[in-house]
C-alpha positions in Angstrom: 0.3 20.1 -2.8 1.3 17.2 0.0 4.7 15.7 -0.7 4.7 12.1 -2.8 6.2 9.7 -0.7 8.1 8.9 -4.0 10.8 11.4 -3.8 11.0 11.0 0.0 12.7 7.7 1.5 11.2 4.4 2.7 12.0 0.3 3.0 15.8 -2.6 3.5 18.2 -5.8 2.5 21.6 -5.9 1.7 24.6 -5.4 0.0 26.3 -4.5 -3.4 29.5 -4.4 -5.4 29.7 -2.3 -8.8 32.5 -5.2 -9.7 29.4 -8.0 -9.2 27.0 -6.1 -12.3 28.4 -8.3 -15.2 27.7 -11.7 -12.9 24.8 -10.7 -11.5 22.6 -9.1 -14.3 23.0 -9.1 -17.9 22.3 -5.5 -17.8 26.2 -5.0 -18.6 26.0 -7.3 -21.6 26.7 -5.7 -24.8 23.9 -6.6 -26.9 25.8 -5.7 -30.6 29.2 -3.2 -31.1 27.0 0.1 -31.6 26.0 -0.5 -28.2 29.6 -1.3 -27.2 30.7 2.2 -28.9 27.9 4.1 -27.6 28.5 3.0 -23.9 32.2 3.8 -24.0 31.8 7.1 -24.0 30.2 6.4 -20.5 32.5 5.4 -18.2 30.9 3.2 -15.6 32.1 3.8 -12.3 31.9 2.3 -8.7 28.8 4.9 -7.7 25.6 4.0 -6.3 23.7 6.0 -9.4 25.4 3.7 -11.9 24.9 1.2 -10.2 21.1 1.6 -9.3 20.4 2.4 -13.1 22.0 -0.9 -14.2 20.5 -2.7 -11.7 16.7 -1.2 -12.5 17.9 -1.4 -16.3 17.8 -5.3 -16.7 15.1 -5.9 -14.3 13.0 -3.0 -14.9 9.3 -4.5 -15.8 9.5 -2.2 -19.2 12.4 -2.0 -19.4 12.4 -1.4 -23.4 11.8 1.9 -22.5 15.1 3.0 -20.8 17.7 4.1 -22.8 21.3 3.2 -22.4 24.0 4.0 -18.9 25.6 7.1 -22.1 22.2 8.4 -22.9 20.7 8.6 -18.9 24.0 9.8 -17.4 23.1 8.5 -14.0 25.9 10.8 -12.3 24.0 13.5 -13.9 22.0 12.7 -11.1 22.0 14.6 -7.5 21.9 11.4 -6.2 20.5 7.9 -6.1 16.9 9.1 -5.1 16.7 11.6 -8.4 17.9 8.5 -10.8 14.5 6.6 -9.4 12.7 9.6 -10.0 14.1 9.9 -14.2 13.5 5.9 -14.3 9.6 6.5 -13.2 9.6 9.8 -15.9 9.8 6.8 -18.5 7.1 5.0 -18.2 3.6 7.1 -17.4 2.3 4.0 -15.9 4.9 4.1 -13.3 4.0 5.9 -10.0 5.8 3.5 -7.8 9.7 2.2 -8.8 12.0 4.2 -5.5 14.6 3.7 -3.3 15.4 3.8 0.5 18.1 3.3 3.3 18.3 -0.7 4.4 17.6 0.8 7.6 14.0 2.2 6.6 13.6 -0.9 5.0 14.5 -3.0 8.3 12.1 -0.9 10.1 9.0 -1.9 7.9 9.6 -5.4 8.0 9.7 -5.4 11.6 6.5 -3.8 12.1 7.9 -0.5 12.4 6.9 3.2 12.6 7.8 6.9 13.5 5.3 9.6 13.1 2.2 10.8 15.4 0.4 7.8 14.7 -2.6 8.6 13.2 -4.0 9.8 9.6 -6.1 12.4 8.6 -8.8 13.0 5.3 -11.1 15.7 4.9 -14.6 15.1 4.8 -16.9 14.6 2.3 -17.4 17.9 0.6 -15.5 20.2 2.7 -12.5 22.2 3.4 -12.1 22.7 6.9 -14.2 19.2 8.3 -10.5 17.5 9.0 -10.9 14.2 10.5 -9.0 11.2 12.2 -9.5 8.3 10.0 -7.3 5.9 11.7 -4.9 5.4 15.2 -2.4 2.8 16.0 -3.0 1.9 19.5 0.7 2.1 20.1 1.4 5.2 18.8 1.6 9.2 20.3 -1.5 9.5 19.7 -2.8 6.1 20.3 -1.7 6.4 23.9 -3.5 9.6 24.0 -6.7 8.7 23.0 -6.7 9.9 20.2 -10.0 8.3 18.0 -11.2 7.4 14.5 -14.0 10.2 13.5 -12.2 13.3 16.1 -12.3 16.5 14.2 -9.4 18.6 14.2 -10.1 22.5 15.0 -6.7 23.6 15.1 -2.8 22.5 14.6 -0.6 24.7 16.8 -3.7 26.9 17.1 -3.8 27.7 13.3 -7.4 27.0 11.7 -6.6 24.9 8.2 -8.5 25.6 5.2 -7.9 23.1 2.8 -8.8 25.9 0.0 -5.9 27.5 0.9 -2.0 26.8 -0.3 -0.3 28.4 2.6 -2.5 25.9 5.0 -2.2 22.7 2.9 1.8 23.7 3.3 1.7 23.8 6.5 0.0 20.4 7.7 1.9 18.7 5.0 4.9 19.8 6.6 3.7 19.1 10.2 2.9 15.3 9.3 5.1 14.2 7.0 7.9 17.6 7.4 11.2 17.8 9.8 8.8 18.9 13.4 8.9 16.4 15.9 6.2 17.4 17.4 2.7 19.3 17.2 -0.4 20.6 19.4 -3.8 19.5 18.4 -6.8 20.6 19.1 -9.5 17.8 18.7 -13.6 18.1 18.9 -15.5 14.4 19.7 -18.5 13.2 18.8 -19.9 14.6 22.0 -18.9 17.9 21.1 -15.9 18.5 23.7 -12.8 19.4 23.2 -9.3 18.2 24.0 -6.0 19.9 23.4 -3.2 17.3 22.9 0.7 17.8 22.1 2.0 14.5 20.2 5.5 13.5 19.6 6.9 11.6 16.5 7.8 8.8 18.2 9.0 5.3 17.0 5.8 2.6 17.6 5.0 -1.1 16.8 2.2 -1.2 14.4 -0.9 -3.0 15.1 -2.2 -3.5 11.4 -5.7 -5.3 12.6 -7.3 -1.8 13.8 -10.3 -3.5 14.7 -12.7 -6.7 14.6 -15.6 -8.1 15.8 -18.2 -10.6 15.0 -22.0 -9.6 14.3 -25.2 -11.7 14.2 -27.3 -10.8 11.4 -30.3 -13.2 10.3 -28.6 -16.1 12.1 -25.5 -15.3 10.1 -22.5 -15.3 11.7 -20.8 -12.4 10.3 -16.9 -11.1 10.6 -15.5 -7.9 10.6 -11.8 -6.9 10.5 -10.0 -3.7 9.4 -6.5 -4.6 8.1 -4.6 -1.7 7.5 -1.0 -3.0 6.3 0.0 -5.8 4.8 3.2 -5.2 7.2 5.3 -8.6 8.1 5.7 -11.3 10.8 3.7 -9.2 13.4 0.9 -8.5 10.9 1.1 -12.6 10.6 0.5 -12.7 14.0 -2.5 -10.3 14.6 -4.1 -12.2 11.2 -3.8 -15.6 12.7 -4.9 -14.4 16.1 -8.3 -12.7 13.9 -8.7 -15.4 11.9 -8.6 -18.1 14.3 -11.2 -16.4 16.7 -13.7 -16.0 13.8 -13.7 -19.9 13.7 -14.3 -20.4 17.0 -17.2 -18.4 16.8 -18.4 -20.1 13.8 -18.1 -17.2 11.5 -19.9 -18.0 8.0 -19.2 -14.6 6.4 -17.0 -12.0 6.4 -16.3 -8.4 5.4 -12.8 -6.8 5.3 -12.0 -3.3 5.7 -9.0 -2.1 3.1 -10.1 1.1 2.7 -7.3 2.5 3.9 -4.4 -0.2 3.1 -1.8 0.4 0.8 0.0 -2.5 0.3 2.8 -4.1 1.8 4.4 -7.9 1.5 3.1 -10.4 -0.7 4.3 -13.2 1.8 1.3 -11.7 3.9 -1.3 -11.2 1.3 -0.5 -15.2 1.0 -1.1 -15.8 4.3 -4.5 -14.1 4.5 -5.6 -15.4 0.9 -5.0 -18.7 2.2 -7.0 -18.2 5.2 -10.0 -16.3 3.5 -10.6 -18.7 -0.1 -13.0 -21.7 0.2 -12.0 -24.6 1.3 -11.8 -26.2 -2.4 -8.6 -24.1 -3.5 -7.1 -27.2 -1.7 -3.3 -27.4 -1.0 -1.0 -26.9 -4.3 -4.2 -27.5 -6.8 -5.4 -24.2 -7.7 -3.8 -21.2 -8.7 -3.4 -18.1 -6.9 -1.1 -16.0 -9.0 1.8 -15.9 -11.5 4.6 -13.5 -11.4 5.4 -12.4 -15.3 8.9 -10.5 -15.8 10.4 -8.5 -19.0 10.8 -10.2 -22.1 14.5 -10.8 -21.3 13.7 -12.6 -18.4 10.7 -14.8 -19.4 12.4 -18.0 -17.8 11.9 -16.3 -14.3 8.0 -16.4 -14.7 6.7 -18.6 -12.0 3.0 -19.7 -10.9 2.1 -19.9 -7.2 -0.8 -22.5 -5.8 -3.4 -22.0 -3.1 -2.5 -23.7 0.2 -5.7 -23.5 2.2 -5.4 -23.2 5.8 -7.6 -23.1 8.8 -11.4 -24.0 8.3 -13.1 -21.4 7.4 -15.3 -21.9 4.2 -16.3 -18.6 2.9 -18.5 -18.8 -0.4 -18.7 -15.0 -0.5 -16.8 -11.9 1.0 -17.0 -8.0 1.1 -14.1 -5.8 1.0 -14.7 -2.0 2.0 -12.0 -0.2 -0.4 -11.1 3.1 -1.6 -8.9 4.9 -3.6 -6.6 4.2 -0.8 -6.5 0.4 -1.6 -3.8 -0.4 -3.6 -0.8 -3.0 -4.4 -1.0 -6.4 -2.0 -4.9 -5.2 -1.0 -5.9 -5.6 -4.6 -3.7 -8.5 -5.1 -6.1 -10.5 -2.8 -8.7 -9.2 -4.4 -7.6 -10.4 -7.5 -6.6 -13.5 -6.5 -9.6 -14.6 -4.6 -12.1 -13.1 -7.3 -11.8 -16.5 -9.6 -12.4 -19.1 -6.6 -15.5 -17.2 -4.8 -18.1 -14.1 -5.2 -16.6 -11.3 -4.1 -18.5 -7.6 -3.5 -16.8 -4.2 -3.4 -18.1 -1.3 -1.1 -16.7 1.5 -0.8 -15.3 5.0 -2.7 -15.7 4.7 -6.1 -12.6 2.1 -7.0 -9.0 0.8 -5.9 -5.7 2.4 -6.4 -4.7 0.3 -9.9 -1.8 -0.9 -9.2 -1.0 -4.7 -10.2 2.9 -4.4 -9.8 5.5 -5.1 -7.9 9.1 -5.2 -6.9 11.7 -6.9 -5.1 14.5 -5.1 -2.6 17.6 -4.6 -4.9 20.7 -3.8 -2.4 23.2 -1.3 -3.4 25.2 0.4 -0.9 23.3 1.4 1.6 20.1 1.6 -0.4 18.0 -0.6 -1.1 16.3 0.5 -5.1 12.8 -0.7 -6.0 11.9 -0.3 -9.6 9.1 -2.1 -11.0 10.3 -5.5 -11.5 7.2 -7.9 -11.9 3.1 -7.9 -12.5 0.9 -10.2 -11.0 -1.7 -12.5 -13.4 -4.6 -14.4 -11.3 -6.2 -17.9 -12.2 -8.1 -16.1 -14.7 -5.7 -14.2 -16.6 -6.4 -10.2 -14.9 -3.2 -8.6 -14.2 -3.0 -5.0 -15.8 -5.8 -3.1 -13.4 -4.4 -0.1 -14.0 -7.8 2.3 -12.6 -8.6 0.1 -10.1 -11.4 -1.8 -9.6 -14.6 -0.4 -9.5 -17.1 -0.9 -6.3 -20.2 -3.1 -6.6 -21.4 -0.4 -4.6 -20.8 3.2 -3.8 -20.7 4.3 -0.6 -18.4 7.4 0.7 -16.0 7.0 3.9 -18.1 7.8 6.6 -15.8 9.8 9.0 -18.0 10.2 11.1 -18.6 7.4 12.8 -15.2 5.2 14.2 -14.7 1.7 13.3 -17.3 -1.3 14.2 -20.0 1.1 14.6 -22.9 -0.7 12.9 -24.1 2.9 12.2 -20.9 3.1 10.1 -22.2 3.8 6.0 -20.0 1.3 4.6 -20.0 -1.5 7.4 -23.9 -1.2 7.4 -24.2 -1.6 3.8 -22.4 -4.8 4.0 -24.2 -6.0 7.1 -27.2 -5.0 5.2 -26.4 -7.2 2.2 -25.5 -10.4 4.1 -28.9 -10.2 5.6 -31.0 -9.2 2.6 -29.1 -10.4 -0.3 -29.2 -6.9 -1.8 -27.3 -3.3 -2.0 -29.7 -1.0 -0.6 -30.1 2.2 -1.4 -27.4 5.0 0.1 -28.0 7.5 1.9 -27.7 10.8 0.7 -25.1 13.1 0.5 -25.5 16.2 3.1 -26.1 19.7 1.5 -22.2 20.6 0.6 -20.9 24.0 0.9 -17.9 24.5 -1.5 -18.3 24.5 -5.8 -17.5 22.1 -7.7 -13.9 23.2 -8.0 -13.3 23.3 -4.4 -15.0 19.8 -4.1 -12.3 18.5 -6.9 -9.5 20.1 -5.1 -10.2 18.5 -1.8 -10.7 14.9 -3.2 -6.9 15.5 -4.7 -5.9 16.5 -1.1 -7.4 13.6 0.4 -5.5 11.6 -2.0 -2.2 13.4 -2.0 -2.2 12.9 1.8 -2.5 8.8 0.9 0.2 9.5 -1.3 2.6 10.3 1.3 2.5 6.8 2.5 4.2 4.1 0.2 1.7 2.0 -2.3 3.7 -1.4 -2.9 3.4 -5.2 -3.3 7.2 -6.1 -2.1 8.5 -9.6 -2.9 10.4 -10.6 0.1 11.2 -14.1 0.6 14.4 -15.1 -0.8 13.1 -18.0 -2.6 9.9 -15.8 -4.4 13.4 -13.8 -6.1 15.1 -14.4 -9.7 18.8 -15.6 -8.6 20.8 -12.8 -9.3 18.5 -10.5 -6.4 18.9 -13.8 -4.1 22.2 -13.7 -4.6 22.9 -10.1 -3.7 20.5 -10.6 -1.0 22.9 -13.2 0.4 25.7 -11.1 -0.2 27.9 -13.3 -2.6 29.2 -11.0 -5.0 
């Protein structure tokens, strides 16, 4: 199977000294003397694996469940990447708690990438229909050409059969493996070819992938995909979005998060506070509460609405997938109390109402599970996801905007009519039913590659003792 982006590196912030843990968290508190004797047979050193497990052990959201430094033996550990990996093995419902370089993390907060550019997904019922699902226009393959709905007919002249171990191998190693680069043969709509070599190359992200407005029963109707909740450029590109739909008097909107998997909550602020009515007012409603571990109750904090810009949306679609997760579903979540929002899409969500704040240690920056997130009407633990209003599958076929597009037309379609109509159906598929299950896994194992998260980043969002280290006083 595709490699979990889990055991791989990838996000920064600061700095940390093993001498700081009894100041800083009360993880190193002796809680009675059979803890005292038990831990002594531990001795703590200066390493980054004791001092990553001591660090995730106070703030950890459950973190009743981890035993003590003598029982984990974090310098049993290879190294600071495997103790993340035994903290997750915990907790079932924890897919997400990691680590990473500060430099990895410096790079995502500036907007930041290295890869070809562009994501693939097989299509609906079949093992050999590869397809572009997205492009960053400043990538490899953005510069190329390279297009939303291109079908891939070879990589490095091999055909890939998704039924197959020895292919799936092989493109997982080519997109998210050590090669640098790779030759791909694409087939476009039209039904030509193009043979491109694309580099891994480091690229500015453009997180708005596309938007436009559309005139539907005198509606004013707009469109945006967002793909990443990314940070001050992803600001940026929202207010740039944003601000155009008002001008053009936009009444309505639909946003594309099919593909989005998370990213800051400083930005999922920004755009709730953009999209929600104009009667969440400034500091009167609430948006969301953070809720910590039962040792750290006091750091529970709510956070208001401060509506910006004039748009006054009653209602709103959001085109999901299993692939939206983390900040995406927080602002569904939040904005689900103050206005009607619809679902389209695959099935459901992600599930993921977590988060976690950049912890520094060493180099490293460790993110375990440190918070959930609780809207205005008391929803936090959304586990599976949420569920669609209205199923609809990703339609590969057609690249973004396309008003021919299943799951754009579906919402166009409702803003006019009121009403889901009926979707179209599925083409005659090919494979069993086995094969059908084992390429919906590969479509999601190839998501999984790319980090799910809803980061806290703003200094004063975090309890003290992370601010702290984040400052560097220890």
């Amino acid at each position: 199977m595709l490699a979990n982006y889990k055991s791989r590196p990838y996000f920064k912030s600061l700095i940390l000294s093993i001498t700081c843990l009894s100041l800083c968290f009360t993880a190193c508190k002796k809680d009675s003397k059979e803890k005292d004797d038990e831990e002594s047979s531990y001795e703590v050193k200066k390493d980054v694996r004791d001092s990553a497990y001591l660090y995730t052990q106070d703030i950890y959201l459950w973190d009743n469940v981890l035993p003590s430094i003598a029982v984990f033996k974090p310098r049993n550990s290879a190294d600071v990447y495997e103790v993340m990996d035994r903290v997750r093995s915990y907790q079932p419902l924890d897919k997400w708690s990691f680590v990473e370089t500060k430099a990895e993390t410096e790079q995502t907060e500036q907007g930041q990438s290295t890869d070809f550019g562009f994501m693939i997904k097989f299509a609906t019922g079949s093992a050999t229909d590869i397809r572009v699902s997205y492009v960053y226009a400043n990538s490899s393959a953005g510069k190329a050409g390279v297009k939303r709905s291109w079908r891939i007919n070879t990589i490095n002249d091999r055909v890939i059969d998704g039924r197959n171990q020895t292919d799936i191998d092989y493109i997982n190693n080519v997109f998210f493996g050590n090669p640098q680069s790779a030759k791909f043969e694409f087939i476009k709509p039209d039904g030509s070819s193009v043979t491109l070599t694309l580099q891994k190359n480091g690229y500015g992200l453009n997180t708005v992938l596309f938007s436009k407005v559309y005139t539907k029963s005198d509606k004013k109707i707009g469109y945006f995909v967002f793909n990443e909740f990314s940070g001050a450029t992803s600001v940026v590109e929202l207010v740039s979005v944003i601000s155009s739909f008002q001008n053009q008097g936009v009444t309505e909107m639909v946003v594309d998060l099919r593909y989005n998997r998370g990213g800051y909550v400083s930005t999922q602020d920004t755009l709730a506070n953009m999209l929600a009515p104009l009667n969440v007012g400034r500091g009167q409603k609430t948006m969301y509460t953070y809720k910590f571990n039962d040792r750290h109750k006091s750091w529970n904090e709510t956070y208001k609405f401060y509506k910006t810009g004039t748009l006054n949306l009653s209602r709103i679609i959001f085109i999901v997938s299993p692939s939206s997760a983390s900040a995406s579903e927080l602002l569904i979540n939040n904005l689900l109390p103050v206005m009607d929002v619809k679902l389209v899409g695959d099935t459901r969500t992600y599930g993921k109402p977590v988060g976690f704040f950049p912890i520094p240690v060493f180099e490293y920056n460790i993110f375990p599970v440190s918070f959930k997130t609780v809207n205005s009407d008391g929803n936090a633990d959304f586990y599976t996801g949420f569920p669609v209003d209205k199923y609809v599958a990703d339609d590969l076929v057609h690249d973004f905007g396309d008003e021919e597009e299943a799951n754009l037309k579906m919402a166009l379609n409702y803003f006019a009519t009121g009403a889901f109509t009926a979707s179209a159906p599925n083409k005659t598929l090919s494979l069993n039913s086995a094969d059908i299950q084992r390429v919906n896994e590969l479509n999601a194992s190839f998501a999984d590659n790319l980090p799910s998260v809803t980061i806290e980043n703003r200094p004063l969002r975090m309890p003290p003792s992370v601010r702290k280290l984040q400052r560097g006083k220890n």
